[in-house]
Every structure is written in C-alpha cells, then in structure tokens.
C-alpha positions in Angstrom: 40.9 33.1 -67.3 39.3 35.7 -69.3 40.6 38.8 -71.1 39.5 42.5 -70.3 39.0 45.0 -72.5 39.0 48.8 -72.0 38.1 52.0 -73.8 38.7 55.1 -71.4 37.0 58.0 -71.5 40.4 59.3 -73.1 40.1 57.2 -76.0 43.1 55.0 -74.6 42.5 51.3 -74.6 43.5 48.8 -71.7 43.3 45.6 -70.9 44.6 42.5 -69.2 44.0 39.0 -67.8 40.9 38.9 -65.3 43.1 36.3 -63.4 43.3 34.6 -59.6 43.8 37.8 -57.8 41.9 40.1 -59.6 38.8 42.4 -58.6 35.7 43.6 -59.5 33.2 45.7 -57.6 29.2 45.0 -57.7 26.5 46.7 -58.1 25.3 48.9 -56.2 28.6 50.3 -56.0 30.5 51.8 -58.8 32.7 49.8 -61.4 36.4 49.6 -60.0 38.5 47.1 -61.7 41.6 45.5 -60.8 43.6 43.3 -63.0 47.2 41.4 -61.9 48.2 40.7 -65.5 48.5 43.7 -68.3 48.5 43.2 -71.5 49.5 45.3 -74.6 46.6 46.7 -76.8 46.2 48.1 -80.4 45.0 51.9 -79.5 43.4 51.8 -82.7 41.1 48.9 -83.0 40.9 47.9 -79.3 42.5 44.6 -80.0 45.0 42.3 -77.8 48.5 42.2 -79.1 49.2 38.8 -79.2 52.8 36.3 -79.8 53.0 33.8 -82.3 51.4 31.0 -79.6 48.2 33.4 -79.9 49.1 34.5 -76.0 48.4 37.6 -74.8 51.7 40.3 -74.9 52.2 40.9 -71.4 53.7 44.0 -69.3 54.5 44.8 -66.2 52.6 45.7 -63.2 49.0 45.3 -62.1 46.2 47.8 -63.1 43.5 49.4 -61.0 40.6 51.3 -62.9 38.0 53.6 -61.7 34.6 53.4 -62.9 34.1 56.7 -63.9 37.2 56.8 -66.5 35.4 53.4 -68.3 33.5 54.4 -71.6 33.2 50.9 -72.6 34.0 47.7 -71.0 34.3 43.8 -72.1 35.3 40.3 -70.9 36.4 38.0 -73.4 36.6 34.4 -72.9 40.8 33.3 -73.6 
C-alpha cells in the first residue's frame, strides 16, 4: 500500500492510502485521483498524522480529486 500526499491549489493538504480500490488516471488524460482510505494530515508541514503503532489516522469516507486543484502531488511507500 502506499500513502498519498496532497497540496491543493488552496494550500489545504490531503492525503490517504493508495489502496485495493483506488484510482488513478494516465497520461494523456488529466490527473484525477481516487483514494478509499483518508487520512488526517498536518496543514502545516504536509505530514501524515500518525497513532502510536506509527499507522496512519484514518477518517471516514473515500476521496476523489481533480487534477486541476493538485499543486503538488506524492506517493510514499508505507
């Protein structure tokens, strides 16, 4: 599984599992992401919010992102 990170265009970052179930488009088209896990993340440093196992702090609900709200975009390996 690997982690997502997001910085919007806003300045708001987002981020989750890229798990079973998620989606990424391919080039040529444009960047839509979707993730089925959520996870909670520092708006100032971009960081995941993590428990005391080191796991990622989950929410609720799924998360679909257009390309053109993405300023900046990362997997990280779990």
């Amino acid at each position: 599984m690997q982690r997502s990170r997001i910085r919007l265009k806003s300045g708001r970052w987002i981020g989750g599992a890229y798990a079973p179930g998620s989606y990424a488009s391919g080039y040529p088209e444009l960047l839509d992401l979707y993730l089925v896990a959520t996870a909670e993340m520092d708006q100032q440093s971009g960081d995941f919010l993590v428990n005391e196992a080191d796991g990622l702090i989950l929410r609720e609900g799924t998360l679909f992102v257009s390309g053109t709200e993405i300023e900046y975009f990362e997997f990280v390996e779990a």
